[in-house]
N, C-alpha and C positions, 0 to 999 in steps of 0.2 A: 265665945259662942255667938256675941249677937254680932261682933265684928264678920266672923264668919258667915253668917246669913247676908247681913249686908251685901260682904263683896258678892255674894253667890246672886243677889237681887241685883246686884249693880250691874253682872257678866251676861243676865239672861238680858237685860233690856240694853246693853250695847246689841248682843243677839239678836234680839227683834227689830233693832234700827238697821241695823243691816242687812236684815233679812227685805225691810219696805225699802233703803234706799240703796242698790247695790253701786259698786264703785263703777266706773269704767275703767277707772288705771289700770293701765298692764305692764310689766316688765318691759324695758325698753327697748325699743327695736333699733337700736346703732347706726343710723343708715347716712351717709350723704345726703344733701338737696341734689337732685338732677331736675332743674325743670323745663325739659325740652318734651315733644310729644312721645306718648309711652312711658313717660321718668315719673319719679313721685318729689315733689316741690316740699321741703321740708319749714314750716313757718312757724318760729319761735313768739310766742308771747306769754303773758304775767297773769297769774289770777292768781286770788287767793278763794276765789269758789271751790265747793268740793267736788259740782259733775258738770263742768261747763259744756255748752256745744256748737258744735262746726259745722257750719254745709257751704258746698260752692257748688254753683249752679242747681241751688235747691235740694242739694244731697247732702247726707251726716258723712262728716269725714271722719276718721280715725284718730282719736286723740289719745297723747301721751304725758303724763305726769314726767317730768326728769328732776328736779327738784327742788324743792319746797313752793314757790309758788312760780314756777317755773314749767311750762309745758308747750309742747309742739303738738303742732297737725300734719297730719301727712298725707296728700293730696295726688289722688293718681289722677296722671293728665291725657287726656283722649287724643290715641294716637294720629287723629286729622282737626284739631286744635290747631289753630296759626298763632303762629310769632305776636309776643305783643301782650301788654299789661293785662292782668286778671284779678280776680280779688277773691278772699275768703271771708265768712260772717261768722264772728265767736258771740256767741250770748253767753253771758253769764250774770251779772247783774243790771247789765246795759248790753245794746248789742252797738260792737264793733266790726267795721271794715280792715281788712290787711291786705296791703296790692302786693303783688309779685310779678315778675316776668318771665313769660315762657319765649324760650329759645328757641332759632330753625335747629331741625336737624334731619338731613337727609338721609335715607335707609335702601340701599340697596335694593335690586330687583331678583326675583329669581321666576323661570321659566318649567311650568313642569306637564307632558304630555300624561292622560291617562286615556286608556287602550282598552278595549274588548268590553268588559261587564262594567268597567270603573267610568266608561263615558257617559253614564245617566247621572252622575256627579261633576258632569259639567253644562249638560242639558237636562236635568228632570223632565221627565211627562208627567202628565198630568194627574194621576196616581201617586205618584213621587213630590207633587207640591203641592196636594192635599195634606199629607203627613206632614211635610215641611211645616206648614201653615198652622197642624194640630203642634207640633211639636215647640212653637217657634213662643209661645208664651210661658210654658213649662222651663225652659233653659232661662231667660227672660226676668222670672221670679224667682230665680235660685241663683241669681249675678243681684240679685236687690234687696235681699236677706242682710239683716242689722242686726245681729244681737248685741243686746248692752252686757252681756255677761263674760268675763275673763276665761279665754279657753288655749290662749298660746302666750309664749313670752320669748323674745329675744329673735336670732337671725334662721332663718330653714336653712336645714338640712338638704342635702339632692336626692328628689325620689327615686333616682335610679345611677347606676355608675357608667352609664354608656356616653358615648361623644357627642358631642353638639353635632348635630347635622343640617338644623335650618334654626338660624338664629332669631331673634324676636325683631319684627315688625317689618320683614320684607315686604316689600311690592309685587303681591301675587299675578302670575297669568297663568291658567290652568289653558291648556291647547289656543294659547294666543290670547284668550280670553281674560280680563279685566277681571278681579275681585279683591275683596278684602284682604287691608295686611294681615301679615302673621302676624294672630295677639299672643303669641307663646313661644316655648323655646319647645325642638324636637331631639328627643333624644334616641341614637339607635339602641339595638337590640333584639335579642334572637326572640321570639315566640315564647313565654311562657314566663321569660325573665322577673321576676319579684318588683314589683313596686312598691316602696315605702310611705308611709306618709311622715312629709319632710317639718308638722309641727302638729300639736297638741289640737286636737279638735273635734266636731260632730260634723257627721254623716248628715245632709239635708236634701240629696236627690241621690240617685242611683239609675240607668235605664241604658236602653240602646235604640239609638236615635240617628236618624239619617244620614247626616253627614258626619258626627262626631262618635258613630259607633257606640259601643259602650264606656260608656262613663260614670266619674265618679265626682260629685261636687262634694267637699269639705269645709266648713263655717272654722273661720279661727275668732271671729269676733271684730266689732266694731266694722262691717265693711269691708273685711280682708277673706276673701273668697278664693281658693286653691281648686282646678279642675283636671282632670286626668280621663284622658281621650283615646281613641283605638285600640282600648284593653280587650285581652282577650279575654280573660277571664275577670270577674266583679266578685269581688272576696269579703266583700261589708255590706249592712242593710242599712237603709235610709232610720236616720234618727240615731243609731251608733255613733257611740264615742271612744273615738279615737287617739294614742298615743303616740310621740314623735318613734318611728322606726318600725310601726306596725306596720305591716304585709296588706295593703289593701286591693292587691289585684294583680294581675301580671301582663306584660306587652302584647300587642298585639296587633292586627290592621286594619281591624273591622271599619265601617263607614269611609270616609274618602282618602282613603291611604295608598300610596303607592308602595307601602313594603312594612315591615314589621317597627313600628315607633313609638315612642310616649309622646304623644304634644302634652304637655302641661301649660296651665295657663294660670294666671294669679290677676283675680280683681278687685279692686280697692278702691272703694266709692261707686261701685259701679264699670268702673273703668278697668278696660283691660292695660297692665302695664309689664315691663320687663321683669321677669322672674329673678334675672341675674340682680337685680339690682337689693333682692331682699334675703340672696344665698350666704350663709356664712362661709366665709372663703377659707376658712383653718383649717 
């Protein structure tokens, strides 16, 4: 009996240390190093701390336990990043430097006209960049969301089963005009079509927003941010928690879209980078 109580006192106060100090380990994400701009730079080093941490360019990066005192960082790199040595800072009982190099890599162009109602999404007035302006910190703070809490593990899923149609980080011209790559991958499909979510997580914005229509931001944890764009319909509420293969919306074209799509987009550290690169391909 008294062995009993013991262990039952021993189970609650492991409980309560884990409850003050939560892990960040997560299941591991399997991936390549790609470090060119848009790729995520895989940097292996040793600790024997239990919640070490990462930032490059003053951001927390994603870190992973593989084993035993054995862990990587996974470092999304900003797709107009140039060529040329970089460094990550691990604290853990000292703080260390780790350089890496990021690679060129050139990306393709694509050219795309829009017509009739869809041209004030290549010139707003003034009205239309009011909103932009209201909307432009809100999207802003939900790419900069850190949780230290375990909400995914392992490779996503694809939120939808339709074809690649605008691959990640082309060199946009909207009617000739200059803008931002593509930070995502577009998927086609008809109006209405089911979108999944492609891993374990929470709900942290929801809305429908100028250029990006209705959307939906997803937290999977440590910096690893999932967003789904030109839905037609928004099928989850902000703060919901989400499982991999739940239904959280369906296709659509709302905000700057020339036809019925998902853009999806995935950021990590802040940074938008290629989705393909964290799909489990089985």
């Amino acid at each position: 009996m008294v062995r009993f109580i013991q262990r039952l006192i021993k189970l609650k106060i492991i409980s309560f240390l884990l409850l003050l100090f939560p892990t960040l380990v997560l299941a591991n994400i399997p991936i390549t190093s790609t470090p060119i701009p848009g790729g995520i730079a895989v940097i292996d080093f040793e600790t024997n701390h239990s919640n070490p941490k990462g930032y490059y360019n003053n951001v927390s990066l994603y870190l992973q336990r593989i084993k035993d005192q054995h862990w990587q960082a996974l470092v999304g790199i900003p797709l107009l990043t140039k060529p040329g040595k970089k460094e990550i800072i691990i604290k853990d009982f000292s703080t260390r430097r780790f350089e890496f190099e990021v690679k060129d890599h050139v990306y393709t162009e694509q050219r795309i006209i829009l017509k009739g109602k869809k041209k004030k999404y290549v010139n707003p007035n003034l009205a239309h960049t009011d909103r932009i302006k209201k909307e432009r910190p809100v999207l802003s703070n939900s790419r900069k969301v850190f949780s230290n809490t375990v909400l995914s593990s392992g490779l996503f899923s694809r939120p939808v089963n339709g074809i690649t149609t605008s691959p990640f980080g082309l060199k946009r011209f909207y009617n000739g005009q200059a803008r931002r790559p593509h930070t995502g991958l577009d998927f086609a499909g008809d109006v209405g079509t089911p979108i999944q979510s492609p891993a374990d997580g929470k709900v942290i914005l929801t809305g429908d927003f100028f250029f990006n229509g209705n959307s939906v931001f997803i937290d999977h944890g440590q910096g690893l941010v999932s967003v789904y764009i030109h839905m037609n319909e928004r099928l989850v509420e902000q703060d919901q928690v989400v499982k991999k293969g739940d239904t959280i919306g369906t296709i659509g074209q709302t905000g700057r879209s020339t036809g019925p799509h998902l853009h999806w987009v995935i950021y990590l550290n802040q940074t938008a980078v290629n989705p393909n690169l964290l799909l489990d391909k089985k």
